[in-house]
N, C-alpha and C positions, 0 to 999 in steps of 0.2 A: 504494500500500500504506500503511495504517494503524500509528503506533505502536504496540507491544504489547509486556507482559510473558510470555514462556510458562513455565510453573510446571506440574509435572507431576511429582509423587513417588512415585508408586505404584510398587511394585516386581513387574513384572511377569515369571512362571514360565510357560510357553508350550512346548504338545509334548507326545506321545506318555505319559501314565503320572507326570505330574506331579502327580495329585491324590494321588500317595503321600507329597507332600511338606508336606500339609495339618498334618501334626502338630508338623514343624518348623517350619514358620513359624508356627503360630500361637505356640506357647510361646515363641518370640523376639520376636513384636511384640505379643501381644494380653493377655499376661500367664497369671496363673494359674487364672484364672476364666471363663470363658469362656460366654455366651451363643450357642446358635448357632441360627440363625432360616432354617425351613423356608418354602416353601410347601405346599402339599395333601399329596399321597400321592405323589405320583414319586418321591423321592428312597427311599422305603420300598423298592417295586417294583421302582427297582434295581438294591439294595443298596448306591446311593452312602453311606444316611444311616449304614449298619454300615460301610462303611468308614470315613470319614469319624470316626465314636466312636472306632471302633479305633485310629485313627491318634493322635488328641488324644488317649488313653489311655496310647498307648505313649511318648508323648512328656511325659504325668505331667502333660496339663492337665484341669482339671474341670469338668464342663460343666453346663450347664442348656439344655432344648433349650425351643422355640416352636412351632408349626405352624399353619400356616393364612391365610399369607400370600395372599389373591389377585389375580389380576390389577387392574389400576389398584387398589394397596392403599390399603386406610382409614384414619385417623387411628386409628383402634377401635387396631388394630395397632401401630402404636408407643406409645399410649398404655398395651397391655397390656404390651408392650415394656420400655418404660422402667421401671415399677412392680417387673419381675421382677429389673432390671437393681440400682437402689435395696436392694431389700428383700434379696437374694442376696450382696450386695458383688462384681457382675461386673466384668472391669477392662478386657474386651476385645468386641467382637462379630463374631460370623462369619458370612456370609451361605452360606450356601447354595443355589443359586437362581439364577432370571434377572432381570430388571431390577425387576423388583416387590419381590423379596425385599431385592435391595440395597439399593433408594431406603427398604423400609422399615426396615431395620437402618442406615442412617443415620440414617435419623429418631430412631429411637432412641437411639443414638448419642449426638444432640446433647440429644434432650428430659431423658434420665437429668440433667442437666447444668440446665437449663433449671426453674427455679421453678412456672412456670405449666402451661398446658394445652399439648400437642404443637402442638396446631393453631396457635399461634401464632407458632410459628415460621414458618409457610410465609403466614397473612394477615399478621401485619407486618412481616416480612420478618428475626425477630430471630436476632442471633448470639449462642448461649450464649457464655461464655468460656471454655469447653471442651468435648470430644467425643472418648469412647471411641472407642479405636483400632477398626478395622473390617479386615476381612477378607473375602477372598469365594474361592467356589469356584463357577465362573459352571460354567451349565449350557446358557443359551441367548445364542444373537449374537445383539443387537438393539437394547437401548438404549445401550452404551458406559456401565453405570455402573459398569461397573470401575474406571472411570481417570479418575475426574471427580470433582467437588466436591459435586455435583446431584443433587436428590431431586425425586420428585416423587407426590403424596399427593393423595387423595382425600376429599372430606367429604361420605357421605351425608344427613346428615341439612341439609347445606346446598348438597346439587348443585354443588358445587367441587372441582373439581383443580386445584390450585397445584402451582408449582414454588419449590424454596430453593436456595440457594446456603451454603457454609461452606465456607472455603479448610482448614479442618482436617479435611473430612468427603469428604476421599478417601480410598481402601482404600491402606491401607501397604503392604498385597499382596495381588494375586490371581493366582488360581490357574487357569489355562486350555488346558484340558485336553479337544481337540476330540472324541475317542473320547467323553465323557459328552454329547454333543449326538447320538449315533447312534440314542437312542433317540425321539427327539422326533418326537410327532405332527406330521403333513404339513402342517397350519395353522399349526402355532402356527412351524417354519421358516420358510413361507411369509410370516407376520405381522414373522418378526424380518427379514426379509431388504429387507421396505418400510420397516421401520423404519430400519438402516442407510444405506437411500436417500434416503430421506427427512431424515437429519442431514445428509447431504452437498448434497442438496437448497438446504437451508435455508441452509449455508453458502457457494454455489457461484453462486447469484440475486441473485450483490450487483451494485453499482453502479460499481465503481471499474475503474480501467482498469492496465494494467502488473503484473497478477498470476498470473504467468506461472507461480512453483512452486507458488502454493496451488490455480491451475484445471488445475496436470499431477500436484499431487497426489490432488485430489477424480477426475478424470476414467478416473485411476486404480482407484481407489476402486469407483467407477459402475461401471465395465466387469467387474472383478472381482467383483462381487455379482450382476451380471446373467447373467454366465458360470456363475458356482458353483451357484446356487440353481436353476435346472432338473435340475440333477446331482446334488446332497444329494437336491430331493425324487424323482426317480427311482434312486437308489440310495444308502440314507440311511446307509448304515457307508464311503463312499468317504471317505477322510480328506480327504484333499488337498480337495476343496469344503470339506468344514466346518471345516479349517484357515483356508482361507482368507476364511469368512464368519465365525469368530472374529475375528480378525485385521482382518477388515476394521470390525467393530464395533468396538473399540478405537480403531481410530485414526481413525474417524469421529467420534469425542467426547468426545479426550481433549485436542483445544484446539489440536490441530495445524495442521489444514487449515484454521482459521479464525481461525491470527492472524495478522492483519493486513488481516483480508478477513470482517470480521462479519458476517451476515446479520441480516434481523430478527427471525426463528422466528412469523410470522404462521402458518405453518400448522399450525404446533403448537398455537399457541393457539386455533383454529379447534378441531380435533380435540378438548382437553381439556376445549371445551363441551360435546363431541358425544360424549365417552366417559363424562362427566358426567351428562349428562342422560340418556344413553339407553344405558349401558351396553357399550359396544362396547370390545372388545379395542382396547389403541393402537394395532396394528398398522393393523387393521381400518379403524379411524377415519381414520388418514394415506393409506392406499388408497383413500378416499373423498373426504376432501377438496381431495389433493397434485392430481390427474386435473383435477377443477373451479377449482381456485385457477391454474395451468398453462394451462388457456385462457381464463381473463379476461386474464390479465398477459403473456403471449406478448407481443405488440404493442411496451408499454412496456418491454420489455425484449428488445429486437430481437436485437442483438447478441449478447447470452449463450443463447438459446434456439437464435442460430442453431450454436452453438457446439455445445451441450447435444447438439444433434442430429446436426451433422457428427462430433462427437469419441465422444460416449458412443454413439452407438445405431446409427452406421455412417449417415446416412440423410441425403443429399444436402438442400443448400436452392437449390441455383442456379435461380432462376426461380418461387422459392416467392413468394408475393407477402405483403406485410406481415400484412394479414387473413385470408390461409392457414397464418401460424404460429402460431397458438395451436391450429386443428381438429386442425392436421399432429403437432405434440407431444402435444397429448390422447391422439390417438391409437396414437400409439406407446408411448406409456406404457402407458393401458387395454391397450391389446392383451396386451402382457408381463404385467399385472397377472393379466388373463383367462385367457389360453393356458397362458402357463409356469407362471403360480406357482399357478392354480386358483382364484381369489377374486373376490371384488367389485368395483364401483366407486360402488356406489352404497349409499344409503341403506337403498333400499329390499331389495335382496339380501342386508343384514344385520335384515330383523324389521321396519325401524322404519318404518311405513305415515305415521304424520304428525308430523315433527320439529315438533320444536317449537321452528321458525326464533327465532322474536321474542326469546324467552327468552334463547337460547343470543347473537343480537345483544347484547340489553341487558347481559350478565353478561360480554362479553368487553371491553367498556367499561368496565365502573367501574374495571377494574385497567391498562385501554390504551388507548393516544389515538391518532389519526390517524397521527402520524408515528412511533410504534413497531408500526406496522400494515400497514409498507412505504408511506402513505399512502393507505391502503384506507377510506374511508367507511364509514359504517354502511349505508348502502342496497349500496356492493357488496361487503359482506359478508353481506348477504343475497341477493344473485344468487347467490354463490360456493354456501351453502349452499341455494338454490332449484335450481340445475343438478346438485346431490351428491345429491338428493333423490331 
């Protein structure tokens, strides 16, 4: 096990009817002004987003709202963001949303703060020296930016998503409240549920040996999303699944399971080519790649896969032989991917007839080398995405 600091301030409201508490906490940590940042229409169609006024009303804060956050959100958006943030004197922001809305109200957040263009926070990696308080009222499990420092933006006009970091640009509190996920389309559960996997994933493929409470806490993790998520999408108002696939999104990446025991997030940076270039839900994207990146590296990473597979998925390796554990994990995963949660594994089952391998190679290299790549080559980073094809 690795040193580490864990730092983790968010104050987290969890259970049954807590989004009534929206109006109190924000007027105690977000101030009196308040920016509260939408995505699309859901939150209309609700009536989360009339609750939610109502609440900040009663509680004497005033608001200014946003809308239009979409998924892998744009710089466009905190750029419009932050202008509204400036010109209004907001002192606080409130997400409303799932992981797109949040990563963009942080953005915000810091850029309000920030001289220059948004975007430059996430390409030169800068820290304003300050960043409106933030708030959220999550609506979907998937990415864990509730309880995290992390954003992470998209640049149309330059085919990039980055990710930033800012130890001040986690939510002071959020609000999670599993009853507002009862109404979510069957994909986009299914997308947040690969997605929760997927952080554990990433955190769980490490190298080191003796890490006994971070792979009984991920292992945890794994089993409880793989359980819940056939249960949410065949019956989407059962609490207890979607409690538990809240719940399990939080602590998927809020720095728990992985201190001491880092991964290198290669697959993520894989994906944010491939939602980049060709527009794929993140969900989607991790479903594509996780499948294919899992049987080139089975092999070199013997030990843990065979773990992955006795602990999480119930499924015997006694007699597996070295070069049958990568088809054997592929496939168990694909399977689950395909069967329970309804989705892809491929490329081509989301639109995209001819990636555009080379691009998405070259652009994950200028920002990453070899050895923050888990030691992945540029040629088997294009096998990876040749077999997700």
């Amino acid at each position: 096990m690795k040193n580490f600091v864990f730092y983790n301030p968010t104050k987290i409201s969890f259970g049954r009817g807590m989004v009534q508490e929206t109006g109190n906490q924000a007027a105690a940590h977000l101030g009196a002004r308040v920016l509260i940042v939408f995505g699309r229409q859901s939150a209309r169609k609700t009536g989360l987003h009339s609750l939610v006024s109502q609440k900040l009303a009663q509680a004497g804060v005033e608001t200014e709202e946003m809308w239009g956050v979409a998924p892998n959100p744009s710089i466009e958006s905190a750029r419009e963001g932050a202008r509204i943030c400036r010109d209004k004197g907001i002192t606080g922001v409130l997400a409303v949303g799932g992981g797109s809305v949040i990563d963009c109200a942080k953005a915000i957040a810091a850029a309000t703060w920030h001289d220059g263009d948004p975007w430059e926070l996430f390409e030169k990696k800068i820290k304003p020296p300050n960043v409106l308080p933030i708030g959220c009222v999550l609506t979907l499990a998937a990415t864990g930016s509730e309880a995290n420092g992390n954003s992470v933006m998209s640049n149309p006009a330059t085919e990039q998503k980055l990710a930033w970091f800012h130890p001040d640009a986690y939510p002071v509190f959020s609000i999670l409240d599993p009853e507002l996920t009862f109404t979510l389309p069957p994909e986009q559960t299914a997308y947040g549920a690969v997605d929760i996997l997927s952080h554990v994933y990433e955190q769980f493929f490490h190298d080191l040996e003796e890490t006994h409470i971070q792979d009984g806490l991920a292992i945890t993790l794994m089993r409880s999303v793989i359980s819940s998520a056939p249960v949410a999408l065949a019956q989407p108002d059962d609490y207890h699944a979607r409690a538990s696939l809240m719940w399990a999104s939080t602590l998927a990446l809020n720095g728990l399971i992985g201190a001491g025991a880092v991964g290198d997030w290669t697959c993520h940076m894989l994906e944010h080519e491939l939602s980049a270039k060709h527009g794929l839900a993140h969900g989607a994207g991790l479903a594509v790649v996780f499948p294919s990146w899992i049987r080139h590296v089975a092999m070199r990473k013997e030990k843990r896969f065979r773990l992955f597979l006795e602990r999480v998925w119930d499924v015997p390796t006694d007699g597996v032989s070295s070069q049958e554990l990568g088809p054997l994990a592929f496939d168990t995963v694909a399977r689950f991917y395909q069967d329970k949660l309804g989705i892809g594994v491929t490329m081509r089952e989301y639109g995209v007839e001819s990636p555009r391998i080379r691009d998405m190679v070259e652009s994950m290299l200028v920002y990453k080398t070899k050895e923050t790549l888990g030691g992945l080559t540029s040629e088997e980073i294009t096998l990876i995405f040749e077999k997700a094809a």
